[in-house]
TORKOL-4160 file (C-alpha; in steps of 0.2 Angstrom, whole numbers, padded with zeros to 4 digits, m for minus):
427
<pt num="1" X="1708" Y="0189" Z="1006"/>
<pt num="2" X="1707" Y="0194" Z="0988"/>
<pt num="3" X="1689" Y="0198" Z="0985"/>
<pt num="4" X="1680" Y="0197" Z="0969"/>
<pt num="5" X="1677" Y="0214" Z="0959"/>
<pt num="6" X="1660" Y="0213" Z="0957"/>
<pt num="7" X="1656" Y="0217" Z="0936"/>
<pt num="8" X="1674" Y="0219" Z="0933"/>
<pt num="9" X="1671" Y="0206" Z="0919"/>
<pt num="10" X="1657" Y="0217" Z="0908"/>
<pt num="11" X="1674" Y="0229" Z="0903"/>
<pt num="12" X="1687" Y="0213" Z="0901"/>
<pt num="13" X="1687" Y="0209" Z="0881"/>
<pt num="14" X="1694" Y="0193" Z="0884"/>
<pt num="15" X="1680" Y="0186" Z="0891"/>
<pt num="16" X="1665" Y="0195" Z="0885"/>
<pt num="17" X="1672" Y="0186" Z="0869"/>
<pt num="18" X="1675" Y="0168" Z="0879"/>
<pt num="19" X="1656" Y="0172" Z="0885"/>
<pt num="20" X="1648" Y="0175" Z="0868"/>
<pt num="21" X="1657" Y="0158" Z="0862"/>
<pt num="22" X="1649" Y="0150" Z="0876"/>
<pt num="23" X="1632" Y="0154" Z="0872"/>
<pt num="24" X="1630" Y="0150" Z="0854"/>
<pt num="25" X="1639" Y="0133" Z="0860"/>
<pt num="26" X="1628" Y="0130" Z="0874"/>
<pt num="27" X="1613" Y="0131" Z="0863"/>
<pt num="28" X="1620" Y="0120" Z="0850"/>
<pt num="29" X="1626" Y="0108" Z="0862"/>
<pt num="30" X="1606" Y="0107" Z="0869"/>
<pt num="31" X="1601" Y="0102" Z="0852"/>
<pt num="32" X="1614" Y="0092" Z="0849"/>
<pt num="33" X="1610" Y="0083" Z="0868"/>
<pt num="34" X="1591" Y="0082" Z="0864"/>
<pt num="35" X="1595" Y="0077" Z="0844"/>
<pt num="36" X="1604" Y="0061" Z="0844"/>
<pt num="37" X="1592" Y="0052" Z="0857"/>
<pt num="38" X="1576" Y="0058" Z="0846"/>
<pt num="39" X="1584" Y="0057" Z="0829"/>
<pt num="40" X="1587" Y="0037" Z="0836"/>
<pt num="41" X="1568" Y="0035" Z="0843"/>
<pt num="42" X="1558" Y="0045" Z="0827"/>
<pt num="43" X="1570" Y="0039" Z="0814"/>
<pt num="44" X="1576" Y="0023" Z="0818"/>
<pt num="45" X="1564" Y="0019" Z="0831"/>
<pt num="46" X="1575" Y="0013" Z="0843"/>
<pt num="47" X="1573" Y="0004" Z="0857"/>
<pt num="48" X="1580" Y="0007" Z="0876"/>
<pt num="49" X="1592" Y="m0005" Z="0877"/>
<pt num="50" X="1601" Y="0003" Z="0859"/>
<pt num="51" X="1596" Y="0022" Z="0868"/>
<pt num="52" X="1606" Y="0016" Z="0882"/>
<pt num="53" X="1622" Y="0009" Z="0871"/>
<pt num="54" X="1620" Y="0028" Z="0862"/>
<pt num="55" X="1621" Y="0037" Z="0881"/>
<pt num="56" X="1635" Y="0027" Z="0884"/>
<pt num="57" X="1644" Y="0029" Z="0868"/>
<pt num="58" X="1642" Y="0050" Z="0872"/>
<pt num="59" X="1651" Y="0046" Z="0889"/>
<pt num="60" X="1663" Y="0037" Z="0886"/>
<pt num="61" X="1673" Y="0048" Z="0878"/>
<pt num="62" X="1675" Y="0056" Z="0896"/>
<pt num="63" X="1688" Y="0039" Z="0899"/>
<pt num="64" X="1695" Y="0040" Z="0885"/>
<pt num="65" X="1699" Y="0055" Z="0882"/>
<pt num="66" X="1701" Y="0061" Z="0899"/>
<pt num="67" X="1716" Y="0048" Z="0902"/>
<pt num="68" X="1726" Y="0059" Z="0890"/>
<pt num="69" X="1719" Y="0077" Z="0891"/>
<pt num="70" X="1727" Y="0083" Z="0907"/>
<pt num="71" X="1743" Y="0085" Z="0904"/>
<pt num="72" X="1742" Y="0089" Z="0883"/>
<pt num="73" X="1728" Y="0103" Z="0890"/>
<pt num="74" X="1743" Y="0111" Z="0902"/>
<pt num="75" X="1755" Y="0110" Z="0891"/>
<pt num="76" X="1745" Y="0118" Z="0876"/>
<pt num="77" X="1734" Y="0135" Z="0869"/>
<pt num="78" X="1718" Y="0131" Z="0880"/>
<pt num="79" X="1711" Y="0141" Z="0868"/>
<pt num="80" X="1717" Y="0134" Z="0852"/>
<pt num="81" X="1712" Y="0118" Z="0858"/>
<pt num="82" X="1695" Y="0123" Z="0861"/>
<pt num="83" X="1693" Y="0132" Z="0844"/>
<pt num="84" X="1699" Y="0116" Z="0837"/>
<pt num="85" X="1685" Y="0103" Z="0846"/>
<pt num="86" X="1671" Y="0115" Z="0840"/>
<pt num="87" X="1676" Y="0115" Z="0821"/>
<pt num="88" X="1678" Y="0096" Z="0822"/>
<pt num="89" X="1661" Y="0095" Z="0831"/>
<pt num="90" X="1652" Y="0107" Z="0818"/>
<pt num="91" X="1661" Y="0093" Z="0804"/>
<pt num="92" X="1654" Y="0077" Z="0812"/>
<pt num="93" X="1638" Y="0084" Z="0816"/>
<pt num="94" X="1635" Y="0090" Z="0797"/>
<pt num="95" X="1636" Y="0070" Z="0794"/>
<pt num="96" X="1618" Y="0067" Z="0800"/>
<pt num="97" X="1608" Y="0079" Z="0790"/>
<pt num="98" X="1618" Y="0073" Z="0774"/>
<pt num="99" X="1615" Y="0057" Z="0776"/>
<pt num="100" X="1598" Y="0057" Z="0781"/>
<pt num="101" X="1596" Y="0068" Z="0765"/>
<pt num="102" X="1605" Y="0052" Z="0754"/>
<pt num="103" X="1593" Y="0040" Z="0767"/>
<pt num="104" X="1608" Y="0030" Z="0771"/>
<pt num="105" X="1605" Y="0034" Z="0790"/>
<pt num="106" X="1608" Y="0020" Z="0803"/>
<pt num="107" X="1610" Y="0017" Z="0821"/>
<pt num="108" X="1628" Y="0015" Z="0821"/>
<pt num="109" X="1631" Y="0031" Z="0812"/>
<pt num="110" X="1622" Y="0040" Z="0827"/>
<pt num="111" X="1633" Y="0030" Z="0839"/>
<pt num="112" X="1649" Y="0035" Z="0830"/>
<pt num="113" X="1644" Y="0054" Z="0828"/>
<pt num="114" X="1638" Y="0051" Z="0849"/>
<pt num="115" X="1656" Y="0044" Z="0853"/>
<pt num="116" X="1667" Y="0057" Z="0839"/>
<pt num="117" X="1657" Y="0073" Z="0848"/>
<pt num="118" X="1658" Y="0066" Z="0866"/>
<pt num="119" X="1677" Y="0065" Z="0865"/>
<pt num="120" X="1677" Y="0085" Z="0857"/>
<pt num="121" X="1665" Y="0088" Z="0869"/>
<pt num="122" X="1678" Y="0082" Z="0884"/>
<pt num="123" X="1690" Y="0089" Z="0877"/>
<pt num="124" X="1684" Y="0105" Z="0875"/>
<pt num="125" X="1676" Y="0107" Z="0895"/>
<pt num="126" X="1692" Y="0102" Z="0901"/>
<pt num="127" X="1701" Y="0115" Z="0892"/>
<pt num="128" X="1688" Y="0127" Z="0895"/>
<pt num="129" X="1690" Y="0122" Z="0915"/>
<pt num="130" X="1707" Y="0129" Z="0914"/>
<pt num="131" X="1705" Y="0141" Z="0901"/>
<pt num="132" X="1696" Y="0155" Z="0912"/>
<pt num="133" X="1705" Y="0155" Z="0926"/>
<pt num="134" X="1721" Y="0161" Z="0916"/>
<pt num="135" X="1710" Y="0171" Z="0908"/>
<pt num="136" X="1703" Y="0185" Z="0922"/>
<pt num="137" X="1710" Y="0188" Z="0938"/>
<pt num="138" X="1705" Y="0173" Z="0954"/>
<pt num="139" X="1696" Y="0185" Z="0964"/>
<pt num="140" X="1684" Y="0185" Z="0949"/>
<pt num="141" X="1681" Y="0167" Z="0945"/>
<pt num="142" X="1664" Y="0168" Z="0953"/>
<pt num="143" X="1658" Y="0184" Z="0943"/>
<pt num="144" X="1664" Y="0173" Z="0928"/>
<pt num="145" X="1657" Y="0156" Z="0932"/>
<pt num="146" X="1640" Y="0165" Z="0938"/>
<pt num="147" X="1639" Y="0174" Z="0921"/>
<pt num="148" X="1644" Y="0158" Z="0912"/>
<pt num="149" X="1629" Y="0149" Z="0922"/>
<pt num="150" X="1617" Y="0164" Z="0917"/>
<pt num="151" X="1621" Y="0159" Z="0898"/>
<pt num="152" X="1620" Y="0140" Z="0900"/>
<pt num="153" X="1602" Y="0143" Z="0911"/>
<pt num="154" X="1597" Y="0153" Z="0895"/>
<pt num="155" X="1602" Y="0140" Z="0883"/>
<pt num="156" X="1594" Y="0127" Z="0895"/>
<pt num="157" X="1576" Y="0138" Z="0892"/>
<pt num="158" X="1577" Y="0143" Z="0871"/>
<pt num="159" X="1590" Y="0128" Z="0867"/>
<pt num="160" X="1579" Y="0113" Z="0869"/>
<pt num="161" X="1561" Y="0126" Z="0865"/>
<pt num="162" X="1571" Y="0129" Z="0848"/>
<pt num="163" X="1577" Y="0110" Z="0848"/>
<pt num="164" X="1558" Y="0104" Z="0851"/>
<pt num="165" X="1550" Y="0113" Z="0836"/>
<pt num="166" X="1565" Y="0109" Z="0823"/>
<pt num="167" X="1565" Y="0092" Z="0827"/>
<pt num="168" X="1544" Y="0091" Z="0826"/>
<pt num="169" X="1546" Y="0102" Z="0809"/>
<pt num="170" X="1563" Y="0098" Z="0801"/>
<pt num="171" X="1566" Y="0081" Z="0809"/>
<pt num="172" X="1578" Y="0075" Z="0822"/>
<pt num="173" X="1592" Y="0073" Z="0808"/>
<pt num="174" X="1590" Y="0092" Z="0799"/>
<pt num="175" X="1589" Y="0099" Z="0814"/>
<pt num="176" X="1609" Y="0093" Z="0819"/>
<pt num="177" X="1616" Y="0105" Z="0804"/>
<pt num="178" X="1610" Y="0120" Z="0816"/>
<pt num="179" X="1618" Y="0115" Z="0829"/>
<pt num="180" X="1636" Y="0112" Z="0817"/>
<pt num="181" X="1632" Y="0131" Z="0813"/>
<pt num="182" X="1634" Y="0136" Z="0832"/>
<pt num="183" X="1650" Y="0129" Z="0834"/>
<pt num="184" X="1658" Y="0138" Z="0819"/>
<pt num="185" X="1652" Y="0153" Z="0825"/>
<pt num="186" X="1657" Y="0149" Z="0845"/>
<pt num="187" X="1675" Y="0145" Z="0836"/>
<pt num="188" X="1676" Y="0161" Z="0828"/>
<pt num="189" X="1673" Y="0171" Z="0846"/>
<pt num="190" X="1684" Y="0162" Z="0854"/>
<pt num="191" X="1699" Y="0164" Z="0836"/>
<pt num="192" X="1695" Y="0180" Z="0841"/>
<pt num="193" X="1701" Y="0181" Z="0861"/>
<pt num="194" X="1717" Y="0192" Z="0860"/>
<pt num="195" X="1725" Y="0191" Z="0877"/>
<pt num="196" X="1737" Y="0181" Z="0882"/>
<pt num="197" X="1735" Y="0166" Z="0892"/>
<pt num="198" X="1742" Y="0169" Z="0909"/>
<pt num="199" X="1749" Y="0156" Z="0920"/>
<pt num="200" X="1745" Y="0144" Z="0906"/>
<pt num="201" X="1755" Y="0130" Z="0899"/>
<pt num="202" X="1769" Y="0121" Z="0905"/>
<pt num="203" X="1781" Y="0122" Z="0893"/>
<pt num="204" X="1791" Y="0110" Z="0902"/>
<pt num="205" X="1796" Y="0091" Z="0897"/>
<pt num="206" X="1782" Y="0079" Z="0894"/>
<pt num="207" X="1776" Y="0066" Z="0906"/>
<pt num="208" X="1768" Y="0052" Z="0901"/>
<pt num="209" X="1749" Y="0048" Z="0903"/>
<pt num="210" X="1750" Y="0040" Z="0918"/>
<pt num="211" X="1760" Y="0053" Z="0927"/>
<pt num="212" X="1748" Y="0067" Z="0921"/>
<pt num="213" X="1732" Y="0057" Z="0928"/>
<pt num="214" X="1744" Y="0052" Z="0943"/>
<pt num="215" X="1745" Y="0070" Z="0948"/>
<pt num="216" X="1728" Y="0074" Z="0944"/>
<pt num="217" X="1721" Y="0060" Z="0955"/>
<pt num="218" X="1735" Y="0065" Z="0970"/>
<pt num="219" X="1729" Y="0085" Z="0968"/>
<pt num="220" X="1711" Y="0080" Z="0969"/>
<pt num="221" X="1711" Y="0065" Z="0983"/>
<pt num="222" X="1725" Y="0076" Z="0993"/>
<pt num="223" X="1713" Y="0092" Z="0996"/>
<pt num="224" X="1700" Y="0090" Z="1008"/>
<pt num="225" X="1688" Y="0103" Z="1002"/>
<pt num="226" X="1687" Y="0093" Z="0985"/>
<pt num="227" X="1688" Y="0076" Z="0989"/>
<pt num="228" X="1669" Y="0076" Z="0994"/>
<pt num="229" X="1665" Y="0087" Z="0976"/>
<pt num="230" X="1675" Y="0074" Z="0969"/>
<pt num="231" X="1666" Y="0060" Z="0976"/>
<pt num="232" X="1647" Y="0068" Z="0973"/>
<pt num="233" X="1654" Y="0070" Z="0957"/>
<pt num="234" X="1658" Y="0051" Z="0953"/>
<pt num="235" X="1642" Y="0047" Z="0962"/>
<pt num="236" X="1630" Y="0056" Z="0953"/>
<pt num="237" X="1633" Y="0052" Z="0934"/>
<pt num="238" X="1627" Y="0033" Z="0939"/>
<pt num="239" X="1609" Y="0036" Z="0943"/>
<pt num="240" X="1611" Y="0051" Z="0929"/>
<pt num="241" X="1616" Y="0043" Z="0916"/>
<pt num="242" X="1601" Y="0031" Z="0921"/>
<pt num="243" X="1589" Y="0047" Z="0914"/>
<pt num="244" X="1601" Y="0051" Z="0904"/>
<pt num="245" X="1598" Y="0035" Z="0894"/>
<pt num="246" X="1579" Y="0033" Z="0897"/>
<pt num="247" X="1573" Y="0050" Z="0898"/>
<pt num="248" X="1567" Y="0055" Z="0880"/>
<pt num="249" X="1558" Y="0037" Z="0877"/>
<pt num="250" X="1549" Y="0040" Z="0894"/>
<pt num="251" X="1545" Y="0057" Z="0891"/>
<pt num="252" X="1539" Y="0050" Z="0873"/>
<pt num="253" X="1530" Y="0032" Z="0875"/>
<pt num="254" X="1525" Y="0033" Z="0892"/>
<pt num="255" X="1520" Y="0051" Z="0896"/>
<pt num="256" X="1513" Y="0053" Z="0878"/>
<pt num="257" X="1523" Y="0070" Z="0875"/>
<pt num="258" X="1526" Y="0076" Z="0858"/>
<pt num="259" X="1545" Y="0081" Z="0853"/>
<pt num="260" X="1538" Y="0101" Z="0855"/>
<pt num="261" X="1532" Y="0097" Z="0874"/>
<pt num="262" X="1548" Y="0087" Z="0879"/>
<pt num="263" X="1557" Y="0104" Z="0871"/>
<pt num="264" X="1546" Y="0114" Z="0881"/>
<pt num="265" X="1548" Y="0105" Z="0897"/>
<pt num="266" X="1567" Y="0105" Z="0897"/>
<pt num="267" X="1565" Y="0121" Z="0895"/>
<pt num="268" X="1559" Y="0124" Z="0910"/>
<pt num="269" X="1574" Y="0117" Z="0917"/>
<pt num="270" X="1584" Y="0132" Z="0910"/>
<pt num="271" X="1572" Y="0144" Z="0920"/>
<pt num="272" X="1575" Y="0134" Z="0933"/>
<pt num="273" X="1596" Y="0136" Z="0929"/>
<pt num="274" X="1591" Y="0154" Z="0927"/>
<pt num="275" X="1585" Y="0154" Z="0944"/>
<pt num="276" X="1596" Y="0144" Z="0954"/>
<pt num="277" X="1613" Y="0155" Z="0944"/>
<pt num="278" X="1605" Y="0171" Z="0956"/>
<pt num="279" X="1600" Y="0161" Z="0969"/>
<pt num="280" X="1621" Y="0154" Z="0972"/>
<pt num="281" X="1627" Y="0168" Z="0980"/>
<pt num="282" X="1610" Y="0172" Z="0991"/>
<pt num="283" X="1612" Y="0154" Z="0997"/>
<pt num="284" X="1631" Y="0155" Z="1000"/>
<pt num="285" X="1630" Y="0170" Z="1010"/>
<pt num="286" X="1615" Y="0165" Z="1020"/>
<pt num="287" X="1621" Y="0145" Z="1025"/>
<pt num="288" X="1639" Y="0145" Z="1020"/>
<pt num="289" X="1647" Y="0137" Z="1003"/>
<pt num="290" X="1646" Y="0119" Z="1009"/>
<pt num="291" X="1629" Y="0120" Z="1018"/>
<pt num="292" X="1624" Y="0127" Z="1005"/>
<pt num="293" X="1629" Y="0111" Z="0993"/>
<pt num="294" X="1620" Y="0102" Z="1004"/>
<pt num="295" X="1605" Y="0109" Z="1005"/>
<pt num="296" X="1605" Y="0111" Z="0988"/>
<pt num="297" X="1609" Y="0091" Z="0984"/>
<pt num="298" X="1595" Y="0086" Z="0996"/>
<pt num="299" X="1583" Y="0097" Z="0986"/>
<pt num="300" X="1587" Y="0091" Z="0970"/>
<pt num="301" X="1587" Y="0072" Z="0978"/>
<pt num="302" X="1570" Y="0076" Z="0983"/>
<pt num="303" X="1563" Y="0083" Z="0965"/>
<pt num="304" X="1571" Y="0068" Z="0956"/>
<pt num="305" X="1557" Y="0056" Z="0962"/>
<pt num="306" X="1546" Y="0067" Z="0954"/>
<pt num="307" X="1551" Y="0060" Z="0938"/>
<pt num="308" X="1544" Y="0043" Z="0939"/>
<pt num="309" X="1530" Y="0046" Z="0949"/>
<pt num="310" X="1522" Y="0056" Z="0935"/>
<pt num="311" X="1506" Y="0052" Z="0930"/>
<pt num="312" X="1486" Y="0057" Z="0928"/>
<pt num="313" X="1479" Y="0068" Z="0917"/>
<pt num="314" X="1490" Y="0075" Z="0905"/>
<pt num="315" X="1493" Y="0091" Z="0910"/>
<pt num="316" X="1497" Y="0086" Z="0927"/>
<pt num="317" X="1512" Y="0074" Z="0918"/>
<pt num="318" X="1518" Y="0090" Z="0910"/>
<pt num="319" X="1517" Y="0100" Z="0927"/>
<pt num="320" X="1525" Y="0084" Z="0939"/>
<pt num="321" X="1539" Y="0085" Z="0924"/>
<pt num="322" X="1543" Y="0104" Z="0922"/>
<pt num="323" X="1542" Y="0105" Z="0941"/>
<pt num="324" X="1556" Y="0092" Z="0943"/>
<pt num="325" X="1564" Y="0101" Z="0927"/>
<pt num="326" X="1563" Y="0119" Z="0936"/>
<pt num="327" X="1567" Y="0115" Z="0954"/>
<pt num="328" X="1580" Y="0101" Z="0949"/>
<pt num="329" X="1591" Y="0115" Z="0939"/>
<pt num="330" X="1589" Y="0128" Z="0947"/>
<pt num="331" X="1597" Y="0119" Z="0964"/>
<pt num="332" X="1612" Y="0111" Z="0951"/>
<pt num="333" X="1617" Y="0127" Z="0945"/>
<pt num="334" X="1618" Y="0133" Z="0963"/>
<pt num="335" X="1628" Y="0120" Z="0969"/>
<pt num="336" X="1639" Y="0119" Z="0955"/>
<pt num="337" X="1645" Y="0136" Z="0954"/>
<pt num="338" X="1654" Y="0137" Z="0971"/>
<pt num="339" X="1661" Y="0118" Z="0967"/>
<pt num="340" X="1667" Y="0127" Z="0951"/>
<pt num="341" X="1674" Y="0138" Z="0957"/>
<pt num="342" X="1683" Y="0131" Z="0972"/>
<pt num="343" X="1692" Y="0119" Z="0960"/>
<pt num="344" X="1697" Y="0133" Z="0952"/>
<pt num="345" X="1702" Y="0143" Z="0965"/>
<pt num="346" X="1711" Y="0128" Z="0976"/>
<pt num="347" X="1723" Y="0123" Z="0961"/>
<pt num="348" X="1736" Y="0130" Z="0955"/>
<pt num="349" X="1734" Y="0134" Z="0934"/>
<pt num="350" X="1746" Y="0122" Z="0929"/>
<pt num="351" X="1737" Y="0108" Z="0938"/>
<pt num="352" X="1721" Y="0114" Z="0931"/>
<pt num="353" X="1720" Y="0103" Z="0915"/>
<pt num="354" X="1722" Y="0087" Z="0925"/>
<pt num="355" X="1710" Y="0088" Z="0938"/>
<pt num="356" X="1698" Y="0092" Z="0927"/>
<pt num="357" X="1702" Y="0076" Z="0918"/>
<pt num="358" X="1701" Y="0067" Z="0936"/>
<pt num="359" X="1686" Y="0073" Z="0939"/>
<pt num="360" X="1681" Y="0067" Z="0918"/>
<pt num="361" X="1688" Y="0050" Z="0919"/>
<pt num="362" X="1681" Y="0046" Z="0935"/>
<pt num="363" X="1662" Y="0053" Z="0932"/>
<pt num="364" X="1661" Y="0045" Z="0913"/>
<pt num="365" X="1668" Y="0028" Z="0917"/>
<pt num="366" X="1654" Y="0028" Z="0931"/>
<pt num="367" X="1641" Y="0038" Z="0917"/>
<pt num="368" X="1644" Y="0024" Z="0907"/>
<pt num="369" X="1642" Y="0010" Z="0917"/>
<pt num="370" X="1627" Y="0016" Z="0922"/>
<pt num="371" X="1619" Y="0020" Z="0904"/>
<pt num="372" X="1621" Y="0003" Z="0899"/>
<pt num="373" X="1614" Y="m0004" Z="0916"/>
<pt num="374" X="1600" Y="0008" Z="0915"/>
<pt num="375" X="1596" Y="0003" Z="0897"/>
<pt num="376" X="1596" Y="m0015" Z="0901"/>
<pt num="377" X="1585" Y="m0013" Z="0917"/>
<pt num="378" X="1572" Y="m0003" Z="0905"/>
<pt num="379" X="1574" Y="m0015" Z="0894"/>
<pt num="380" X="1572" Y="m0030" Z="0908"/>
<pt num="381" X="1559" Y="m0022" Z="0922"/>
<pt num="382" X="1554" Y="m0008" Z="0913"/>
<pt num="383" X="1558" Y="0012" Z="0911"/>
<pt num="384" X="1548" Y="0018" Z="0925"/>
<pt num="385" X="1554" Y="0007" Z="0939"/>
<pt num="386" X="1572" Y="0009" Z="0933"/>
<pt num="387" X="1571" Y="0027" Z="0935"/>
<pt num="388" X="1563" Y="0025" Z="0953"/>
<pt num="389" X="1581" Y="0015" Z="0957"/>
<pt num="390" X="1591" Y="0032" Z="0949"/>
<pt num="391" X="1580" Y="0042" Z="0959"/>
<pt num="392" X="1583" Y="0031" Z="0977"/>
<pt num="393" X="1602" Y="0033" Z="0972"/>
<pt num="394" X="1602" Y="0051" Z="0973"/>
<pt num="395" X="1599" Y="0052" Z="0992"/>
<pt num="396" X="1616" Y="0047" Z="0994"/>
<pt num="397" X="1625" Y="0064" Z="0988"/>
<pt num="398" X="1620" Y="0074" Z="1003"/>
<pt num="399" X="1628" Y="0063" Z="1014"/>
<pt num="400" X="1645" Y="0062" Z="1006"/>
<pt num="401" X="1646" Y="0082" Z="1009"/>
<pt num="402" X="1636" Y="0084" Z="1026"/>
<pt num="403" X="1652" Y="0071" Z="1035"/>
<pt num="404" X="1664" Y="0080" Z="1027"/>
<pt num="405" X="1675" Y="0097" Z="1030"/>
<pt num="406" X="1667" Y="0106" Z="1016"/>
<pt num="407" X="1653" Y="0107" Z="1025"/>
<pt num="408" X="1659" Y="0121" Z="1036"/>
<pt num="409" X="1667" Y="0132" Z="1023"/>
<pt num="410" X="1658" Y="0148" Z="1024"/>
<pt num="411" X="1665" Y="0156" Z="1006"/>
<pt num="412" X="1676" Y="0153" Z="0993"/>
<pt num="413" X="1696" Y="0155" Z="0996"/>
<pt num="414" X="1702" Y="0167" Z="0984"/>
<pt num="415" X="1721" Y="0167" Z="0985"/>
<pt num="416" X="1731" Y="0162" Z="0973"/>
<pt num="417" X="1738" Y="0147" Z="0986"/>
<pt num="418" X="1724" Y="0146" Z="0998"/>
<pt num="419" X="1726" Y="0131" Z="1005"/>
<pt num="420" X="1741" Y="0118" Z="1004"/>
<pt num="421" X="1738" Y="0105" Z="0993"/>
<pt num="422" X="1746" Y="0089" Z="0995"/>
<pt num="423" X="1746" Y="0076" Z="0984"/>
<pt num="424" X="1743" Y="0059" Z="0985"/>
<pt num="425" X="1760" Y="0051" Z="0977"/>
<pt num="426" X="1754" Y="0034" Z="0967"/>
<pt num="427" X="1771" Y="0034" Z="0960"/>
């Protein structure tokens, strides 16, 4: 068992660069999240069946994309491709702000920037999935993942704070060009990253679509551990993309928030991330890795109905919100850095791209489906009820784990082959 070199990464260049891109992205990416729902609602006053077509438009990119992604993302510079999706996201984002200025901003502009970013966005996750492990050693993907969580819990807290007070000060449509600025300065970090991508690229012929998503597919549906990750994974983004959708109209037309309270109360979520990125380990160690994901799915199922049965007095909405916000992160991140990690650990590099784009094809085709669902039935029965129905679905993730072999892995194989993977031929 090769164990992981506990602050090993603090002296390794490489990624103390990849880190420092992360976290200017990660707060731009929180403005960005937060901007194009409010800069539709404050601007346009938009309504939720067109807030739903916009959630589905940011997640559809992870179909399309992802069909083609795998493979060109094991056969290329994962970094070069990730330097390329932020300058291209900085560019489209700049559009809002301009054309707000020239007051020719509609709806469908805000859809096209929603879909352009959502496909860089895939793009760039799925090459960053299988940038760091070519990166640093295996046996410290979890020192990585958990430092990475760290900055993403912090950008959860300040990101949508920061986002909050520019989009009550500046307006929804000003505040995107800061986000544009984040991105150039996460590509320049990461122009920056010297070493050389080990275990990288096939250089090999080029497949065709299919067989790249083939093999994805076969990787992931052929190893036990991950077949349950993979089917929490599918599950999740269709009661998600529910709040995804509804969540900012609710927070402001029913809950009566301001754009500077909704900030704030995300916020909280990244205190929560915060959290729940020292509380993985603590949680591993004391239940095992895959008791751990349970435990930590049934939590969060739990903290999910708080979210439509807020109500009375004010304050007590913004504490039912930021409760749901806090505890709802915090058990995510927990959860989601042994999950990383394991799919990083359990595949070899070169497959790395394309289950990645598995697991992006699968869980966007769903995400959309269900942000045009939950759009309609806002529309149709009303946002509070609908988000009741996203919240009922989320009992169903713990399950999928609990009957399944993961649920007595006790840590994280480190190994380079740790287990045999078998792929499931669709050929």
């Amino acid at each position: 068992m090769l164990l992981p070199t506990t602050g090993a990464l603090w002296r390794h260049s490489g990624f103390m660069r990849l880190w420092a891109a992360q976290t200017v992205s990660s707060f731009g990416a929180r403005i960005a999240r937060e901007g194009f729902g409010i800069a539709a609602i404050l601007t346009i006053d938009a309504q939720p069946a067109q807030l739903g077509i916009l959630a589905a438009l940011t997640l559809a990119p992870g179909v399309v994309v992802g069909l083609f992604a795998g493979g060109f993302v094991d056969r290329t510079s994962r970094r070069r491709i990730m330097v390329g999706s932020d300058l291209f996201r900085a560019v489209t984002l700049a559009t809002i702000p301009l054309a707000a200025w020239m007051h020719w901003l509609e709806i469908e502009q805000l859809y096209v920037c929603a879909f352009l970013v959502g496909c860089a966005n895939i793009l760039f996750n799925i090459a960053d999935h299988a940038f760091l492990p070519s990166l640093v050693a295996r046996g410290d993907l979890v020192e990585g993942n958990t430092k990475l969580g760290i900055t993403e819990s912090i950008a959860e807290i300040g990101g949508p704070a920061l986002a909050g007070l520019m989009f009550q000060f500046f307006t929804a449509p000003f505040a995107m060009l800061g986000t544009a600025l984040t991105y150039v300065l996460s590509a320049g970090f990461l122009f920056c990253i010297g070493a050389k991508e080990r275990d990288g690229a096939e250089a090999a012929h080029k497949e065709n679509w299919l067989s790249d998503i083939g093999a994805g597919f076969g990787a992931v549906l052929g190893q036990p551990l991950i077949r349950p990750i993979f089917f929490v994974a599918v599950l999740s983004p269709l009661f998600g993309s529910f709040f995804a959708a509804l969540y900012s109209i609710y927070c402001l037309k029913i809950l009566g928030f301001t754009p500077a309270v909704l900030g704030l109360t995300i916020a909280m979520g990244g205190l929560g991330s915060l959290f729940g990125a020292a509380l993985s380990s603590r949680l591993c160690r004391i239940f095992g890795v895959g008791r751990a994901i349970v435990l930590c799915l049934a939590v969060s199922a739990l903290l999910a109905l708080l979210i439509p049965l807020a109500g009375g007095p004010f304050w007590l909405r913004v504490a039912m919100m930021m409760t749901t916000q806090f505890g709802g992160d915090a058990f995510a991140v927990a959860m989601m850095i042994p999950m990383t990690s394991l799919r990083q650990s359990l595949f070899p590099a070169r497959l790395l791209g394309r289950t990645a784009a598995a697991f992006t094809v699968s869980a966007g085709a769903v995400a959309v489906i269900g942000a045009l669902v939950g759009g309609v039935l806002g529309d149709r029965i009303g946002v509070r009820p609908t988000l009741y129905i996203a919240a009922a679905l989320y009992f169903a993730t713990p399950f999928i784990v609990a009957f399944s072999p993961l649920r007595e892995l006790r840590q994280v194989p480190f190994e380079k082959d740790a287990a045999d993977v078998e792929p499931i031929d669709f050929h």
